[in-house]
DSSP file (Angstrom, degrees, kcal/mol; ACC not computed):
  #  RESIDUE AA STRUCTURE BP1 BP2  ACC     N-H-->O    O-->H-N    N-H-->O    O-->H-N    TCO  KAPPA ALPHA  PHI   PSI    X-CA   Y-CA   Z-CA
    1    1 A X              0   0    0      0, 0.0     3,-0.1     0, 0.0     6,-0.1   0.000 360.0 360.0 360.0 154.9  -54.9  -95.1    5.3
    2    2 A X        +     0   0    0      1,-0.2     2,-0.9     2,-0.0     5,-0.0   0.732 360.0  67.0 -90.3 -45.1  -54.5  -95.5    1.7
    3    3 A X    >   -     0   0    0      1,-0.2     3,-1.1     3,-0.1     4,-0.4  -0.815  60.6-168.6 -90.9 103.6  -50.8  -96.3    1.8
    4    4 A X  G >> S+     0   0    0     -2,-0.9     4,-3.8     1,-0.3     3,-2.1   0.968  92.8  52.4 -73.8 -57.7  -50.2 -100.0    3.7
    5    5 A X  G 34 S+     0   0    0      1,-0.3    -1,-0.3     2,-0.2     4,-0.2   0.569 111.0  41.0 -33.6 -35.8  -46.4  -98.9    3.7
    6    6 A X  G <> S+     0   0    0     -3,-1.1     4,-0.9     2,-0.2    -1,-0.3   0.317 115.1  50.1 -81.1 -19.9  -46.9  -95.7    5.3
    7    7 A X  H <> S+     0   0    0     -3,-2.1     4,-1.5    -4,-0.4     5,-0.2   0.754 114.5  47.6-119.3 -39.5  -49.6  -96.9    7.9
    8    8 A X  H  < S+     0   0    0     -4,-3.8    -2,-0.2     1,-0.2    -3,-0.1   0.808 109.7  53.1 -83.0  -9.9  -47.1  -99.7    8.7
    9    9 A X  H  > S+     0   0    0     -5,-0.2     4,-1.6    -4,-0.2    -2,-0.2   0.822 114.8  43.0 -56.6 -63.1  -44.1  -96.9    8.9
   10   10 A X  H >X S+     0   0    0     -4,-0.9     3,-4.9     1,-0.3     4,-0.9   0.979 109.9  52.8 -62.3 -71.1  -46.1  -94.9   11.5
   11   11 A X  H 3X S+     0   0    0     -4,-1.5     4,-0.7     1,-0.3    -1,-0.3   0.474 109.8  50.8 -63.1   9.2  -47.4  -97.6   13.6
   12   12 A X  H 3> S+     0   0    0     -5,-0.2     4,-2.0     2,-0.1    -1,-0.3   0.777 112.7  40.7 -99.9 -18.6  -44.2  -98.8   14.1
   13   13 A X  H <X S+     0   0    0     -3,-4.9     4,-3.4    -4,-1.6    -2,-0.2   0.895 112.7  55.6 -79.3 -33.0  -42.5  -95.6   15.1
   14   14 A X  H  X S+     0   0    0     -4,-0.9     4,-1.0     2,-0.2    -1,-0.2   0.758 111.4  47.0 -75.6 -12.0  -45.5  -94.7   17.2
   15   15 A X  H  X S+     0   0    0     -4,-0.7     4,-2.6    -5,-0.2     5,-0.4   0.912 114.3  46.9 -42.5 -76.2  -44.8  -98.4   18.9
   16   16 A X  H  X S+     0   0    0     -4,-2.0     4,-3.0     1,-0.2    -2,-0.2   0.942 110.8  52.3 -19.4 -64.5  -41.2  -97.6   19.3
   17   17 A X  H  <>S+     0   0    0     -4,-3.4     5,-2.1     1,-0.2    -1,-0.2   0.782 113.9  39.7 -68.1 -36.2  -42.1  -94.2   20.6
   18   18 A X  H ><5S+     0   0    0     -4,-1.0     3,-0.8    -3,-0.3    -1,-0.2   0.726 106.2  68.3 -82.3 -20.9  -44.6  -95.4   23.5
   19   19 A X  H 3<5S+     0   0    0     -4,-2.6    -2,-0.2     1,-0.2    -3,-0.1   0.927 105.0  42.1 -16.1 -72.4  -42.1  -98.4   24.2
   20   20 A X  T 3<5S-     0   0    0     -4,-3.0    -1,-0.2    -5,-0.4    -2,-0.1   0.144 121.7-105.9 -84.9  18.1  -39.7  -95.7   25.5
   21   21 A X  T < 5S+     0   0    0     -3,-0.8    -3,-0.2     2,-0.1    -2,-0.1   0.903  85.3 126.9  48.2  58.9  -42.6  -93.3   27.7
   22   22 A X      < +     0   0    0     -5,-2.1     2,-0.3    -6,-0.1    -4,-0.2   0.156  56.9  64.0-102.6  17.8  -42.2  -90.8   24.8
   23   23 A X        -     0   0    0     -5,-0.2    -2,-0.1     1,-0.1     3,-0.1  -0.997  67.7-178.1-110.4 127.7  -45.5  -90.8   24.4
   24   24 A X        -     0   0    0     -2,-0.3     2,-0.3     1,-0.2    -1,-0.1   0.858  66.6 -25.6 -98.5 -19.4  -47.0  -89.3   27.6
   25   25 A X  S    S-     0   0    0     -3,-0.1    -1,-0.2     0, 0.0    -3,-0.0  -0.942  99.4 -34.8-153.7-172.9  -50.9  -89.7   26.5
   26   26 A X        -     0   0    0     -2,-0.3    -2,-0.0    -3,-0.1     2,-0.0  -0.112  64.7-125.2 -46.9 122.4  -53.0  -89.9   23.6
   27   27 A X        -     0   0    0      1,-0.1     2,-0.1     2,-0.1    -4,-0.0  -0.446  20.7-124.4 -67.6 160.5  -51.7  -87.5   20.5
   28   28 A X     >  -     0   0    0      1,-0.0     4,-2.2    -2,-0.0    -1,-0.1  -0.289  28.8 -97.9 -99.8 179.6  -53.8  -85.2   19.2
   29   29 A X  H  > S+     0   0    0      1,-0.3     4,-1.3     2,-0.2     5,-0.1   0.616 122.4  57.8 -75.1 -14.1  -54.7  -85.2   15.3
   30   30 A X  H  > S+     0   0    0      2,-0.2     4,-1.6     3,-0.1    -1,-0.3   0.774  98.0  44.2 -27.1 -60.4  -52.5  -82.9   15.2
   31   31 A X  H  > S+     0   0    0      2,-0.2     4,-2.0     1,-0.1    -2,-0.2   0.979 112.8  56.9 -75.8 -71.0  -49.5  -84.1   16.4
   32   32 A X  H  X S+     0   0    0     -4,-2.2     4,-4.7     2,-0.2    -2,-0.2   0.886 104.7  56.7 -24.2 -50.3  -50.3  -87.6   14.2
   33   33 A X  H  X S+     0   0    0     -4,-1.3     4,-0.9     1,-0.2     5,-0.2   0.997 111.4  49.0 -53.2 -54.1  -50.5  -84.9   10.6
   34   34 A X  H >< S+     0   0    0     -4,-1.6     3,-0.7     2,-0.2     4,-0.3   0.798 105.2  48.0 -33.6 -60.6  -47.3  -84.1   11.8
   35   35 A X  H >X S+     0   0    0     -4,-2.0     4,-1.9     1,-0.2     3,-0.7   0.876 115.4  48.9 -43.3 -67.2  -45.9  -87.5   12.3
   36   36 A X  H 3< S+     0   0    0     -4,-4.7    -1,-0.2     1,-0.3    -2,-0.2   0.200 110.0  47.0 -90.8  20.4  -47.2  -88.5    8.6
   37   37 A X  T << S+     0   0    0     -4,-0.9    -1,-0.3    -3,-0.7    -2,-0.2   0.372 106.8  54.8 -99.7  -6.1  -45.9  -85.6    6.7
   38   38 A X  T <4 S+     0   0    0     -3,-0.7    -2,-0.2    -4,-0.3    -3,-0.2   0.815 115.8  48.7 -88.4 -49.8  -42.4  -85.9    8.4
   39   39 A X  S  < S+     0   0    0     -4,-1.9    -3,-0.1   -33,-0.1    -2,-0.1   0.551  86.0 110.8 -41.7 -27.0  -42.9  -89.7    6.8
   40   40 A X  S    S-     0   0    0      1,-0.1     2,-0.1     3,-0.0    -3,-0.1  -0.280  75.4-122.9 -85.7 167.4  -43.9  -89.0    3.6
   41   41 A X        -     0   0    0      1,-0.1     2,-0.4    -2,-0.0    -1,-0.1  -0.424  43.5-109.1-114.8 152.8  -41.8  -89.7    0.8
   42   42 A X        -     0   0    0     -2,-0.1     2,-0.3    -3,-0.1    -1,-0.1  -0.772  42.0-107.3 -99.2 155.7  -41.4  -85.9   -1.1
   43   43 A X        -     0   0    0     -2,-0.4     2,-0.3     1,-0.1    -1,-0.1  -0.433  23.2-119.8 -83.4 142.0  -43.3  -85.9   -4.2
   44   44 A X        -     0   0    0     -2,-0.3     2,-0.6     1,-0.0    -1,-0.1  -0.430  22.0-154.7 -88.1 135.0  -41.6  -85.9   -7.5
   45   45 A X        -     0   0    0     -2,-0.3     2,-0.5     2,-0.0    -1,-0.0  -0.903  14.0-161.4-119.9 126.1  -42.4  -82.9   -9.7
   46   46 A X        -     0   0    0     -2,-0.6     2,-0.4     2,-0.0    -2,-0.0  -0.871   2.4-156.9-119.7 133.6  -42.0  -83.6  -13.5
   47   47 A X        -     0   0    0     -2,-0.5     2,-0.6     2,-0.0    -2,-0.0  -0.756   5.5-151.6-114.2 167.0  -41.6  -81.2  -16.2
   48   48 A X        -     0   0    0     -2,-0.4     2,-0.4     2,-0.0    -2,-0.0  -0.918   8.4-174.5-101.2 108.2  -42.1  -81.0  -19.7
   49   49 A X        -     0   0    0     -2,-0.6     2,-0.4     2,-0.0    -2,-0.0  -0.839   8.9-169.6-125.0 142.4  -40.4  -79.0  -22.6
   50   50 A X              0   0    0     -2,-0.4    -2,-0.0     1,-0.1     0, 0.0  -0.932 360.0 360.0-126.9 143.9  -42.1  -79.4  -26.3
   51   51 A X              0   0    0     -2,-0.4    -1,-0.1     0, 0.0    -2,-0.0   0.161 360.0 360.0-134.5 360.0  -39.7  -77.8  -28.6
């Protein structure tokens, strides 16, 4: 992962989350894209006006 913050974000909820047998086997890659786009910070969109 690119983002240390983000990778340490996940694998701590996905600790948490098998801690408490809410994970019942391996997630698919799926389910993980999921995970880290529910994580992700939303991206700032900036615009410009030239007068």
């Amino acid at each position: 992962m690119v983002k240390p913050d983000l990778a340490n974000l996940v694998e701590n909820y996905l600790i948490g989350m098998a801690s408490q047998g809410k994970l019942g086997s391996q997630i698919s890659d799926e389910q993980l894209k999921q995970i880290l786009l529910s994580m992700q910070q939303p991206k700032r969109d900036f615009k410009f006006t030239r007068r």
